[in-house]
C-alpha positions as CSV (number, residue, x, y, z in Angstrom):
1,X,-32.8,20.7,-9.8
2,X,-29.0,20.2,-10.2
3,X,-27.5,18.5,-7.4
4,X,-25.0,21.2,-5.6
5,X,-22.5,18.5,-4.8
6,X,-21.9,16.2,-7.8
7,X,-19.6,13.2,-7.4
8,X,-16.4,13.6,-9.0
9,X,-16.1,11.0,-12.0
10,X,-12.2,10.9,-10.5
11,X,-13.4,9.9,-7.1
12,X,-15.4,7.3,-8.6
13,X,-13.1,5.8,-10.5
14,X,-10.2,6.1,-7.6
15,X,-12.8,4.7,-5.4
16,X,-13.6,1.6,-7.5
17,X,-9.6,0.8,-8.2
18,X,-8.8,1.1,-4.4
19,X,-11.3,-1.3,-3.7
20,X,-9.6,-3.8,-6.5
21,X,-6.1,-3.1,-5.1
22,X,-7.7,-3.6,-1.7
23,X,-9.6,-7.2,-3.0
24,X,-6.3,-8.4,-4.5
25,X,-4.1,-7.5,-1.4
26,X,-6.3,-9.1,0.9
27,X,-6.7,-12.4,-1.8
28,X,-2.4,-12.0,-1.5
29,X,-2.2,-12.6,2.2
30,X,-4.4,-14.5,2.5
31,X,-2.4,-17.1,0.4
32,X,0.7,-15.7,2.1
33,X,-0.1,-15.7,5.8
34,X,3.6,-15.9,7.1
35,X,3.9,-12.5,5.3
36,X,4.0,-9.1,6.8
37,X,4.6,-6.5,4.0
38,X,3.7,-6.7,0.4
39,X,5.3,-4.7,-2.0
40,X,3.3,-3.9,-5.6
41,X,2.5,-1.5,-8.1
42,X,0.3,1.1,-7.9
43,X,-2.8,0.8,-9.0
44,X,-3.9,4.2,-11.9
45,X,-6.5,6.0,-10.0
46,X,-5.8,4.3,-6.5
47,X,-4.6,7.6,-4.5
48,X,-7.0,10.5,-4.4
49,X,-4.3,12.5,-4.0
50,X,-1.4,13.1,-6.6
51,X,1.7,12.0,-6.2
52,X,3.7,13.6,-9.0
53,X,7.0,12.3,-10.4
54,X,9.1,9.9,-8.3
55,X,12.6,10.9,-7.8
56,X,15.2,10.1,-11.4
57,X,15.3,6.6,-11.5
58,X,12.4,5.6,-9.3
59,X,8.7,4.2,-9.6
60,X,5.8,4.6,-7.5
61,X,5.3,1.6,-5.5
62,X,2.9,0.8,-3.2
63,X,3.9,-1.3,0.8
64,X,0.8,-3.1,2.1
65,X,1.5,-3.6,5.6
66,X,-1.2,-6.2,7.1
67,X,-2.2,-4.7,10.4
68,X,-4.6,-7.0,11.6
69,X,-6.3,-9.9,10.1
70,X,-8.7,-7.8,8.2
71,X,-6.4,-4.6,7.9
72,X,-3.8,-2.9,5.7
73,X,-2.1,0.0,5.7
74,X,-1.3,1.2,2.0
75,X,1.8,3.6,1.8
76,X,3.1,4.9,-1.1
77,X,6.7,4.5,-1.5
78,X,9.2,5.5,-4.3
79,X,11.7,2.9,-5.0
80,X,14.8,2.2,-7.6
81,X,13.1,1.0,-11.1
82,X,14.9,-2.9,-10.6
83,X,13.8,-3.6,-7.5
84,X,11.1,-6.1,-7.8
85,X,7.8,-6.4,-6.5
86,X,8.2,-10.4,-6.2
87,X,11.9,-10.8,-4.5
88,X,11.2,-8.5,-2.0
89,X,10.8,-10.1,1.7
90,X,9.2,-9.1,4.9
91,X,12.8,-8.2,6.3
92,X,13.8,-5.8,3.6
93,X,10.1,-4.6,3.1
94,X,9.9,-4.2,7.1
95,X,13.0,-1.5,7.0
96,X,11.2,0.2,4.1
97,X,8.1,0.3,6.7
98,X,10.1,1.5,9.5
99,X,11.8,4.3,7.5
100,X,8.4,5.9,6.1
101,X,5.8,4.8,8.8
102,X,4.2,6.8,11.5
103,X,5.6,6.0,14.7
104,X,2.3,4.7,16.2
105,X,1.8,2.2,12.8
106,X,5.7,1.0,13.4
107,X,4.5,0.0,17.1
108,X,1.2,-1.5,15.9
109,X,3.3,-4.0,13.4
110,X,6.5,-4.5,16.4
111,X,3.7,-5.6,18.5
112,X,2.2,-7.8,16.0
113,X,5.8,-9.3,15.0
114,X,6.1,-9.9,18.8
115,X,2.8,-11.9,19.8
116,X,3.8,-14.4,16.8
């Protein structure tokens, strides 16, 4: 009998690279523990969801926000082609965050950036 709900070979595969972008984000704080945001690139096959084109001139990005000690928040973000992943600190990363985050994840991380 065929199975009436097959797994998606997509799902699969954007299930498998999530869970390496989430293994190497959580590998990244943990060797940068003063660190709020990361910025990086996104991952083929990390969002379920399409994203289409960025904007002229811009590249998908993703801004890993660490939440808690064992959470992140993933948001994609589109950003100028020559900003770089590496130069970019928690206080220019943090007013990317505030522009595009929900409001209840903005006071989740002000809380957080109060209590250390």
């Amino acid at each position: 009998m065929k199975d009436p709900n097959p797994v998606d070979a997509s799902f699969d595969k954007a299930s498998e690279r999530s869970g390496l972008a989430s293994e190497t984000d959580r590998v990244w704080f943990e060797k940068h523990p003063e660190r709020v945001h990361r910025l990086r690139d996104l991952v083929p096959f990390e969002s379920i969801e399409p994203l289409g084109l960025p904007p002229p001139g811009r590249t998908w990005r993703i801004l890993v926000t660490q939440v808690a000690a064992c959470g992140r928040l993933r948001l994609p973000v589109p950003l100028p082609s020559y900003v770089s992943n590496e130069d970019a600190d928690d206080q220019e990363l943090g007013l990317i965050f505030d522009k595009i985050a929900p409001a209840d994840l903005r006071k989740v991380i002000s809380m957080k950036k109060r209590s250390q």
